[in-house]
Structures are given as structure tokens and as C-alpha cells.
C-alpha positions as CSV (number, residue, x, y, z in Angstrom):
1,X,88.1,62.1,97.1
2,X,89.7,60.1,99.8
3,X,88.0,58.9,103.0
4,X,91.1,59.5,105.4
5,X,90.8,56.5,107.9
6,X,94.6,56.1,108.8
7,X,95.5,57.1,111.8
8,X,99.3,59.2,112.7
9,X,98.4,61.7,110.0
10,X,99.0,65.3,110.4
11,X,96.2,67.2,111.8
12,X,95.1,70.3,110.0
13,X,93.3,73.4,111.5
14,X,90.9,74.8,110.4
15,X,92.6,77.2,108.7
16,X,94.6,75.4,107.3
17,X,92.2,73.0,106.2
18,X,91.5,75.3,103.2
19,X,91.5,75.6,99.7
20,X,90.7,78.0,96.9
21,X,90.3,77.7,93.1
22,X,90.1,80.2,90.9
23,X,88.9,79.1,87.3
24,X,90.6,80.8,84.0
25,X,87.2,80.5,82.6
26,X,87.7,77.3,80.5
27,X,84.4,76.3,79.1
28,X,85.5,72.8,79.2
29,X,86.4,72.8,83.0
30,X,82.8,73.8,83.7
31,X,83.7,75.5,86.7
32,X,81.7,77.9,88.8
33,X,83.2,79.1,92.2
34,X,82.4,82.4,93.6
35,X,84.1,84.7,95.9
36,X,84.2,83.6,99.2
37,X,82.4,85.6,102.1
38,X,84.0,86.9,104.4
39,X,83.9,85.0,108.2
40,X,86.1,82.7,111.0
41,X,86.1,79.8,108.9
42,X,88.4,79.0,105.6
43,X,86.9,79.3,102.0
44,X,87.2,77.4,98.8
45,X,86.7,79.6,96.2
46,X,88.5,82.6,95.7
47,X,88.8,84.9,98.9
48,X,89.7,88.3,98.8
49,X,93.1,89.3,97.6
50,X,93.3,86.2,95.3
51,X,93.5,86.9,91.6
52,X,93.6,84.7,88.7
53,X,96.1,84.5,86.5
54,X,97.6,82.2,83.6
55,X,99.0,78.8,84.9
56,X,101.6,78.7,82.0
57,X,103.4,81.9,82.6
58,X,107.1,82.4,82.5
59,X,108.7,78.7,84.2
60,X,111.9,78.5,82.2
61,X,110.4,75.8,80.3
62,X,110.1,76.2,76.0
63,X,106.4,76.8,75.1
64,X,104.6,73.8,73.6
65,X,103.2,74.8,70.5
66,X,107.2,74.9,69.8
67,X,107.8,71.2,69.5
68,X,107.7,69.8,66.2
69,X,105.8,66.5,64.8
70,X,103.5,64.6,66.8
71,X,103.7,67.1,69.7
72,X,102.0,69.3,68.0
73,X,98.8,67.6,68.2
74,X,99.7,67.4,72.1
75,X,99.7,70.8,72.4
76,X,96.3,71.3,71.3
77,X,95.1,68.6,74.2
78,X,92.2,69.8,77.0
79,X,90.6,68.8,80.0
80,X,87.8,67.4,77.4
81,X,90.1,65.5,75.4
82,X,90.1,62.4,77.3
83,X,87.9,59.2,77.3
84,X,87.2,55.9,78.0
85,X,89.2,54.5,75.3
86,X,92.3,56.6,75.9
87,X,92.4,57.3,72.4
88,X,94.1,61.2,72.9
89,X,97.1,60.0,74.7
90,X,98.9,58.3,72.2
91,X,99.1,62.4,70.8
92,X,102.0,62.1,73.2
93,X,104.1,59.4,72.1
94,X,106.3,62.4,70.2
95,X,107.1,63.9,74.0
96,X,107.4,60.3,75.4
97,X,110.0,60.2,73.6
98,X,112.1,63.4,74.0
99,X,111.6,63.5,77.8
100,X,113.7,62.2,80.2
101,X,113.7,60.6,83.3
102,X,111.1,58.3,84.5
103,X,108.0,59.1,85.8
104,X,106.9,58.1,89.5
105,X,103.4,57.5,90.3
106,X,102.4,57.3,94.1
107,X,99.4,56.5,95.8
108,X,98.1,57.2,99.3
109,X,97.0,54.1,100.5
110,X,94.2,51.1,100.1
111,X,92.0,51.2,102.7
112,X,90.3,54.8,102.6
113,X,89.2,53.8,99.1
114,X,89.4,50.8,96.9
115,X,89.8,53.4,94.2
116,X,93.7,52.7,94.2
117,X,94.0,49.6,93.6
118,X,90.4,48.7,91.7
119,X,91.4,52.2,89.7
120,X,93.8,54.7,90.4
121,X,97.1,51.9,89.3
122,X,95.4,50.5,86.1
123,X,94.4,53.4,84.8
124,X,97.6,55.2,85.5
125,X,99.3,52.2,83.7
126,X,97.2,52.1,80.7
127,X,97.6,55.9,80.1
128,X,100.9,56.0,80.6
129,X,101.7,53.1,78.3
130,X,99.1,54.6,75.9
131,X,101.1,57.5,75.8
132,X,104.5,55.4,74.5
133,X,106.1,54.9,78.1
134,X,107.8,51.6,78.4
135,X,107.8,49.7,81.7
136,X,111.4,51.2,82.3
137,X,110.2,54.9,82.1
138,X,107.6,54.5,84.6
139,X,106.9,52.8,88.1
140,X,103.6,52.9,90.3
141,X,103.6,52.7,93.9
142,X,101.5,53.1,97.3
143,X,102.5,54.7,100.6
144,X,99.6,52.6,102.1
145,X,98.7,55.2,104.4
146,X,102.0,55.2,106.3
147,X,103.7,59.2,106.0
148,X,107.0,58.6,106.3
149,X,106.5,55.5,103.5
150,X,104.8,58.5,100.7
151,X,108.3,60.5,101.3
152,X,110.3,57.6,101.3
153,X,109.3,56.3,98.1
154,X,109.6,59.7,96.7
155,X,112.8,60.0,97.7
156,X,113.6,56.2,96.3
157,X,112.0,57.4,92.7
158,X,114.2,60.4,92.2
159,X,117.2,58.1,93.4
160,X,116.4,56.1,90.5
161,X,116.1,58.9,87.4
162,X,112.4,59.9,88.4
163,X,112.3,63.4,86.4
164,X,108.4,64.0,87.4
165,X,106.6,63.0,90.4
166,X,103.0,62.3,90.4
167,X,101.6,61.8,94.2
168,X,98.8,61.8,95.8
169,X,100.0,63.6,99.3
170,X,98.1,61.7,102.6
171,X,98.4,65.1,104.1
172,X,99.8,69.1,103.9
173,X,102.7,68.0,106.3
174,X,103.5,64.6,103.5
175,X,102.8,67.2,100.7
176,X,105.5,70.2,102.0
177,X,108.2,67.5,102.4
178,X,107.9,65.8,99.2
179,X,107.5,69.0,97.3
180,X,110.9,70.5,99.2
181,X,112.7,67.5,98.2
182,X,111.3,67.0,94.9
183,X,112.5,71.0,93.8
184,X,116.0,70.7,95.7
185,X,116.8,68.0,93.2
186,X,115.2,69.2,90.0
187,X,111.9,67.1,90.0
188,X,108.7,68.6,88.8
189,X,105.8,67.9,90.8
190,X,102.2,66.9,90.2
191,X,99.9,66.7,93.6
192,X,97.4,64.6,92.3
193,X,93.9,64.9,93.7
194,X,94.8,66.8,96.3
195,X,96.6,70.3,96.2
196,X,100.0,70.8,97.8
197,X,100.7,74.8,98.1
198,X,104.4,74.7,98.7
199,X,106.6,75.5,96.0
200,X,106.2,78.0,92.9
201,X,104.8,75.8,90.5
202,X,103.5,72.2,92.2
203,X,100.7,71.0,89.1
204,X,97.8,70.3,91.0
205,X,95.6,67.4,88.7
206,X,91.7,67.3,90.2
207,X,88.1,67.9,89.5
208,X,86.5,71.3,90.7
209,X,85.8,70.4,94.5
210,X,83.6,73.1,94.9
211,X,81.4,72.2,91.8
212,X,81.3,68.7,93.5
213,X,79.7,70.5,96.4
214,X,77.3,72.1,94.4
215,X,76.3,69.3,92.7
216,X,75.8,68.0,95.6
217,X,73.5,70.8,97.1
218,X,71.7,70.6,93.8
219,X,70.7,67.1,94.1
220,X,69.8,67.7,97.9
221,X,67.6,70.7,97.1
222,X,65.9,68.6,94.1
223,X,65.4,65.5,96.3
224,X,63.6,67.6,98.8
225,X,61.0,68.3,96.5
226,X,60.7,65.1,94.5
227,X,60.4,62.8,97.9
228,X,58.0,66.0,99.5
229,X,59.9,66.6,102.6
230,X,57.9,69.3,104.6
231,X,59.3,72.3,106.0
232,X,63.0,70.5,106.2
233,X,64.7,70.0,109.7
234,X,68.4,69.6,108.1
235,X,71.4,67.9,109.5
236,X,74.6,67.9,107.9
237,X,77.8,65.2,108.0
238,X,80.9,66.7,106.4
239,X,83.6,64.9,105.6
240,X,87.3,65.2,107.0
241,X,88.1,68.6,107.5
242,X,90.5,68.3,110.1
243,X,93.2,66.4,107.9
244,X,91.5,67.2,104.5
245,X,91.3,70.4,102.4
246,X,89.2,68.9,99.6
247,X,86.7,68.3,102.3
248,X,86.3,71.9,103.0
249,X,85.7,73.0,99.5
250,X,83.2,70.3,99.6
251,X,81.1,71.6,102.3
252,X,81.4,75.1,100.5
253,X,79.8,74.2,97.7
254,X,76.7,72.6,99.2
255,X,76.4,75.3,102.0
256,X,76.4,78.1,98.8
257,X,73.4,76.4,97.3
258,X,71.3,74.9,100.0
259,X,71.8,77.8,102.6
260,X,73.6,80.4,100.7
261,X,77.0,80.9,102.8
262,X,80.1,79.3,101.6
263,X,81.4,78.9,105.1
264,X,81.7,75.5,107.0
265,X,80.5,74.3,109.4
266,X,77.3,76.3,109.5
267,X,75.5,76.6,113.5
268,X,72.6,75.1,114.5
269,X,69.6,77.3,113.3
270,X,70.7,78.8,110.4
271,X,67.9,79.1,108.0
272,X,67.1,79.7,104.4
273,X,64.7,82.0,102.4
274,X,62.3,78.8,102.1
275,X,62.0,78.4,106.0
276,X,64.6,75.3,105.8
277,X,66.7,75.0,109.4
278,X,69.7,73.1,109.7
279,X,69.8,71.4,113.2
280,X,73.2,70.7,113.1
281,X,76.8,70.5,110.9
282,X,79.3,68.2,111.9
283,X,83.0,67.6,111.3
284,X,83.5,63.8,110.8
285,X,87.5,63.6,111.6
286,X,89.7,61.9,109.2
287,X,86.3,60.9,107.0
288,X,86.0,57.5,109.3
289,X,82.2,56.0,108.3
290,X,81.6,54.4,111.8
291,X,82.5,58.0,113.8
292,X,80.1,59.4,111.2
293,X,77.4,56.7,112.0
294,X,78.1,57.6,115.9
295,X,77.5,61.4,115.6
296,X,74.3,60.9,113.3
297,X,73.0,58.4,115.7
298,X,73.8,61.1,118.6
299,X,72.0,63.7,116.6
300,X,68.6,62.0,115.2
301,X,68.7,60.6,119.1
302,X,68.4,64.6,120.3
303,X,66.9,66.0,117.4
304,X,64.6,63.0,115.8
305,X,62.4,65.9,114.0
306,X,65.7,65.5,111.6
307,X,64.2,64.8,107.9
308,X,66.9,65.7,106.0
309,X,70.5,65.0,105.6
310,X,73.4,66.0,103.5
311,X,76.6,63.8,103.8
312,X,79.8,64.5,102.0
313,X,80.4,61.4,100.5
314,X,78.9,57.9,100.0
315,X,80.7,56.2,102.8
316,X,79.1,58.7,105.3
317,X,75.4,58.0,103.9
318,X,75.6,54.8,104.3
319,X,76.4,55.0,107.8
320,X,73.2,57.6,107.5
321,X,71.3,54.9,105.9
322,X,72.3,52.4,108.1
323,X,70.7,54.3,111.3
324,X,67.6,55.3,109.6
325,X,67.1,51.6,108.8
326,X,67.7,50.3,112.1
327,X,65.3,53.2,113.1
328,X,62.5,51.8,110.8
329,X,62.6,55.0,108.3
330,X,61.7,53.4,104.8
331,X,62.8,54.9,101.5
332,X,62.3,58.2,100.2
333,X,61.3,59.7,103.9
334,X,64.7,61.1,104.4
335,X,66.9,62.1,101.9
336,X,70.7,61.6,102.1
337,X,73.4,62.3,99.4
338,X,76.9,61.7,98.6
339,X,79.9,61.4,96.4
340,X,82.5,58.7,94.6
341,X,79.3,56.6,93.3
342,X,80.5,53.7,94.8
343,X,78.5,50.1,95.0
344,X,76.6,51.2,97.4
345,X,76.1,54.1,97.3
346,X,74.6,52.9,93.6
347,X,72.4,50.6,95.9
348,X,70.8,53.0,98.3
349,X,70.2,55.4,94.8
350,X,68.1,52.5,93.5
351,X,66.3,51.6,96.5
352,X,65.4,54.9,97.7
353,X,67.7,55.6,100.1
354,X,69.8,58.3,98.8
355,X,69.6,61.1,96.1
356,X,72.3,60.6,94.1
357,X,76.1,60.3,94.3
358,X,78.9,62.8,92.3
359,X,80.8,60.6,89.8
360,X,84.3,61.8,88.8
361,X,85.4,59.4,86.5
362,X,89.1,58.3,87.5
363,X,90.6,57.1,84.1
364,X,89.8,61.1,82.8
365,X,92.1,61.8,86.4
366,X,94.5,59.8,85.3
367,X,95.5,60.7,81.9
368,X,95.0,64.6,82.5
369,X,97.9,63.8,85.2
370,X,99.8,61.8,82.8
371,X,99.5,64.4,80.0
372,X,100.5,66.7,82.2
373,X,103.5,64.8,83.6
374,X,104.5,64.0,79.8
375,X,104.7,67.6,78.7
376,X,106.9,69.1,81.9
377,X,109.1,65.4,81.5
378,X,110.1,66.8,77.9
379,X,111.0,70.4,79.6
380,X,107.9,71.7,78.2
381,X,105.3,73.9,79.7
382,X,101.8,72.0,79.8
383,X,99.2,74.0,77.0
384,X,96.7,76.2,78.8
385,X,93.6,73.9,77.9
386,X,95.0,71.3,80.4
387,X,96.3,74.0,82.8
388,X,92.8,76.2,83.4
389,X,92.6,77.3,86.5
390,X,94.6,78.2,89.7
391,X,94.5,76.7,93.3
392,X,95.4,79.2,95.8
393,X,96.4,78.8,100.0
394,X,93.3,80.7,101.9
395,X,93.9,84.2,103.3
396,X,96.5,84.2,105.7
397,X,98.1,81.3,105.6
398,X,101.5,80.7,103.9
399,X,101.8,79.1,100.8
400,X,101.8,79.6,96.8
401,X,99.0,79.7,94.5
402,X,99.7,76.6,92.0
403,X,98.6,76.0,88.6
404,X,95.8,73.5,88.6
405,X,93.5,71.6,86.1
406,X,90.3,70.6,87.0
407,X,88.1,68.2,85.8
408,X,84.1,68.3,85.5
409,X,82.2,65.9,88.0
410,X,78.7,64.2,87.4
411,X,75.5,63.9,89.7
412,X,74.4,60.4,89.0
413,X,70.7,59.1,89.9
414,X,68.6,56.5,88.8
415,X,67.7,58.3,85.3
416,X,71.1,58.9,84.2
417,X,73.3,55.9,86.0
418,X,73.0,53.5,83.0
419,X,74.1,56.1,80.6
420,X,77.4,57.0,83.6
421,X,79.2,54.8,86.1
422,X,77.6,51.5,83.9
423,X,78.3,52.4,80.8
424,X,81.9,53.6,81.9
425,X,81.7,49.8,83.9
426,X,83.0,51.8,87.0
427,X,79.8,49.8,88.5
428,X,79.6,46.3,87.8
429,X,75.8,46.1,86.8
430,X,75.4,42.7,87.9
431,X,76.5,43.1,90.7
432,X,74.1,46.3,91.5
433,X,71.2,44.5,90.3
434,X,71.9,41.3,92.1
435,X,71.8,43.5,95.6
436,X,68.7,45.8,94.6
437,X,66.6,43.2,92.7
438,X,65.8,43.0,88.9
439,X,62.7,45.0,89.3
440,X,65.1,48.1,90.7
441,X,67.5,47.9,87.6
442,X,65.1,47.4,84.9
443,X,63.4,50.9,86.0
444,X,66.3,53.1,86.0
445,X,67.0,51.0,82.3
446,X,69.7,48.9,83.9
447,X,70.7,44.8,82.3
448,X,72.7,43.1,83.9
């Protein structure tokens, strides 16, 4: 997930602003999207007229199970056959080395998220060497949130031997021109973390968006209980969904569960079968924190019966959390939730302050894109336990379904984040306990 701060990007419409999965039922992808309804604004999950259908149909390329010696452990690879130790990808040194070409890796930027740099490029680097790449067969770069800098170094990669691109697109507009150039010279093409829909076969390399969502309306409905909200006056902050399909699919899958309509954004007074009203859903553009710290403040300023927020990320419940503070709301009175289980967002789950973040672990990201990269650089086509589902273009708009694999996200809390985003050391646990206090760590089991 990318908080889209920079500014010159491509504006999406609504419409366009839309993405669908459809999962091949892969018991190790986990994921559970449901027909859209039908309505005025985009959907997620599978609208109708979309079908499923395999990923790793007829694409010129020589099956995998036909390569000999060590790739035929790589062909029995998954989205559940990564880890921490990145012990599975050396079952592709045998396809490191009958591919050709080199391998670009490009980032979006490094101010959205300090994913990229604190992530994102390691990881990307470990698997790939992991995987029998030497420094020649590889290179790893950021457009740092310039447009015209993501095609350009594209265009600079394939210039140099790039065989497969792996790029994170800043936007559909970035994603379309790197994709047309990529095919008219005989690149393949993996949109990583974000899908691109032009082209016939543009590998998109995720976790289920709309099972993020969920999770998220999960926690949200369970925190609501636990902290004993009474008859909930809802307000929702979405994330970008003017320049960012992801953050559509998002808002889906919380909407499902918490009001039961998969469309976004929801009006004002729409209500559930417990009695629950949402007071208002908000757009915050391009995901920039202090816009959604201006709306909220705008909102609990007309509506202060607000006791209950959802937030589409952890960047915007901070800004939540920062309001409520300076508003002298103390933990546990009104919930907020988010995603990326960043620092602090690990910080307001400990003190009381939010319900939980979605974890999706970057280093499985990364060597599911690598794999995946490593099978189509040896002219083979990827094995369906990495390829298990299909992202499709919503109703109406132009654009190709693409194969897709998706990965499995993780609702973190106090209970379980020792065992997650510690253990994994995505979260520096000294650094969490020296902001929330020993007291704070030692209940949820945390040492620094």
C-alpha cells in the first residue's frame, strides 16, 4: 500500500479508480472476494461479466514442469512457499541460470512510505541474489515519485538487456506507458503492488486488497465491542481513491463487512442491521495524512456525536488520533484502524488508540515477484501455485484482465504483534517500547 503524497500524478476517476480480483480458489492465497453489487461507483471484486479463468494459459512460453534439474523443484513453488529466511528461492538458481537478460527492479518513490528504502530494495536484493542472480543480472532503482523518471528508467533498463521488468507504477497513466513500451520491445512485465490492466499478460505481484479491507472491517466491528462503543455514530477516512485503485478495493472490503455494500464511498446515514450509522465517508486525495487530519477535524467539528472511525491506513489514524488527543478523547473511547503496521501505528495499538493495523509482510512481496520474474526470464510460464488468481479492469472501462498472485495479509493487535511484525523485526521492539513504556510492552508479551 502506498500513501500517494506526490503531487503531478495522474488523476483517476472514479471509474477508473477500480479494481477487481477474482481468486482461482488457491487455499494458500486465502482469498475471499464476492461479487460486486451493482451501483454508480467502481467495485473490487468481481463484477458482472468477469469470469475467472487460469493465469497460465496458452502465452507462447514452454510449461514449467518441463525444465529439467533444479527447476523442477521451482515449479512446485506457491504463494506459501516463502519466508523470512528466504530459504525457497535458491529452488531457482537452475532458471537463474538459463534466463536471459537482466532483471529491472523499480520503485515508486521515498516519501509516501519508508517502505522502499527501509524494505522494498533490500529485500528485492537479498531474494534476488538468493535466487543465484549476480550483481550484473540485476539493478534496483526509484522513480522517486517523479512520472516521467518511472518511464525513463524503464526505458534505460531495457536499453541495457533488461529481459523482465518489475515496477511499481506511481499511477494508471505511468503504468499504460511502461507496459506499451515494455511489449513493443519484448520485455515481460510485472506491476508490482499495484495492477496495471494494459497489455495481454502484465503479472500483477500483490496481497488480496479486498481481504485487507475485510480485515480491516473485522477488526473495526470487534473493537466496537471490546472498547463498548454504544449505538456507533461512524465516520469513515478512505484512502486515495482518486489516483489509487488499491484504495478502492480497500474501502470495499470494509464497507462489505461493517455495512454490507461493497460500494465506496457510502452516504451519510446509511445504516446497518445493528442500528450502526455512518455520519460520513470521505475521499482523502492522493492519501496525504495532514488533508486527512483536516477533513476529520471538519467532520468531528459538525458531527462531535462521531464515536467511531475506520481509516484506510495507519498514516490516516494517526492524523485521527492526533485530533482526538488534542480534543481530550483518551484511549479506547473511539476506535480507529488501519493498515502497513508501521511504528506508529504499533504505538497507538499499544496505548489504546487504535484497533489494530493489516500487516503484509514485504520480504513474502518481494520474492513472490522475484520468482515470478525468474520463471518468465527463462521463457517459462510461472506454475499456477504462484499465479492464483486474476485481476480484472471494472465494468466498462477498457483494459485486460491480467494474471495476478496475491498474498495473504495479517490483522495485528496487541495479542498477536510479538508473535508478527516483532518477530519478523519489521518493528524494532525497542524502539516501540521506548515510546509506549515498558509496562505497554510487557502486556502484549513484548522485550525489548
Amino acid at each position: 500500500m502506498r500513501s500517494r503524497k506526490t503531487a503531478g500524478r495522474a488523476r483517476i476517476v472514479g471509474a477508473l479508480a477500480s479494481m477487481s480480483v477474482v481468486a482461482l480458489g488457491m487455499a494458500a492465497c486465502g482469498n475471499t472476494n464476492t461479487p460486486a453489487s451493482s451501483g454508480s461507483t467502481p467495485s473490487s471484486s468481481a463484477g458482472p461479466g468477469t469470469s475467472s479463468s487460469s493465469a497460465t494459459g496458452s502465452t507462447g512460453m514452454s510449461s514449467s514442469s518441463s525444465a529439467g534439474g533444479s527447476a523442477t523443484g521451482a515449479s512446485g513453488l506457491n504463494v506459501g512457499s516463502f519466508d523470512l529466511g528466504f530459504t525457497s528461492m535458491a529452488l531457482l538458481k537452475g532458471l537463474t541460470g538459463s534466463g536471459k537478460g537482466m532483471v529491472g527492479v523499480i520503485l515508486p518513490d521515498t516519501t509516501s512510505s519508508t517502505r522502499y528504502v527501509d524494505f522494498d530494495a533490500p529485500f528485492f536484493k537479498k531474494a534476488l541474489e538468493a535466487a543465484g542472480y549476480d550483481s550484473s543480472q540485476y539493478k534496483i532503482d526509484n522513480a522517486q515519485g517523479v512520472d516521467a523518471t518511472e518511464v525513463a528508467l524503464a526505458q534505460a533498463d531495457i536499453a541495457k538487456g533488461a529481459s523482465v521488468l518489475i515496477f511499481d507504477p506511481l499511477n494508471s497513466t505511468v503504468g499504460s506507458q511502461v507496459q506499451s513500451y515494455a511489449a513493443s520491445h519484448g520485455v515481460a512485465l510485472i506491476s508490482y503492488d499495484r495492477a496495471t490492466f494494459a497489455g495481454s499478460k502484465t503479472y500483477y505481484v500483490s496481497f488480496d486488497n479486498v481481504k485487507v479491507g475485510k480485515l480491516i472491517g473485522q477488526g473495526f466491528v470487534s473493537c466496537v465491542g471490546a472498547w463498548g462503543v454504544k449505538s456507533p455514530k461512524v465516520f469513515e477516512l478512505d484512502g486515495g481513491q482518486d489516483t489509487d485503485p488499491n484504495a478502492v478495493s480497500f474501502a470495499q472490503g470494509y464497507n462489505s463487512v461493517i455495512w454490507g455494500k461493497d460500494t465506496t464511498p457510502l452516504p451519510a446515514g446509511t445504516t446497518n442491521g445493528k442500528g450502526w450509522v455512518l455520519v460520513g465517508d470521505k475521499i482523502t486525495p492522493n492519501w496525504v495524512n495532514a488533508t486527512g487530519a483536516t477533513i476529520f477535524t471538519q467532520q468531528f467539528t459538525a458531527h462531535p456525536d462521531i464515536n467511531a472511525t475506520v481509516e484506510a491506513n495507519d498514516g490516516l489514524a494517526n492524523a485521527v488520533v492526533t485530533v482526538l488527543k488534542s480534543k481530550g478523547v483518551g484511549p479506547k473511547k473511539i476506535p480507529t484502524t488501519g493498515q502497513d503496521a508501521t511504528l506508529q501505528g504499533m504505538e497507538n495499538v499499544l496505548q489504546g488508540y487504535q484497533c489494530g493495523s493489516v500487516y503484509k509482510p514485504i520480504y513474502l512481496e518481494t520474492q513472490d515477484a522475484v520468482a515470478i520474474a525468474t520463471f518468465l526470464r527463462a521463457g517459462q510460464a510461472p506454475p499456477k501455485g504462484l499465479v492464483n488468481a486474476v485481476t480484472n479492469p471494472p465494468p466498462g472501462v477498457s483494459g485486460s484482465p491480467q494474471p495476478a498472485s496475491l498474498l495473504t495479509p495479517t490483522w495485528v493487535v496487541g495479542s498477536n504483534m510479538n508473535a508478527t511484525v516483532i518477530k519478523d523485526k519489521f518493528i524494532d521492539a525497542a524502539a516501540l517500547c521506548k515510546a509506549v513504556g515498558a509496562s505497554a510492552c510487557s502486556a502484549a508479551g513484548i522485550t525489548p
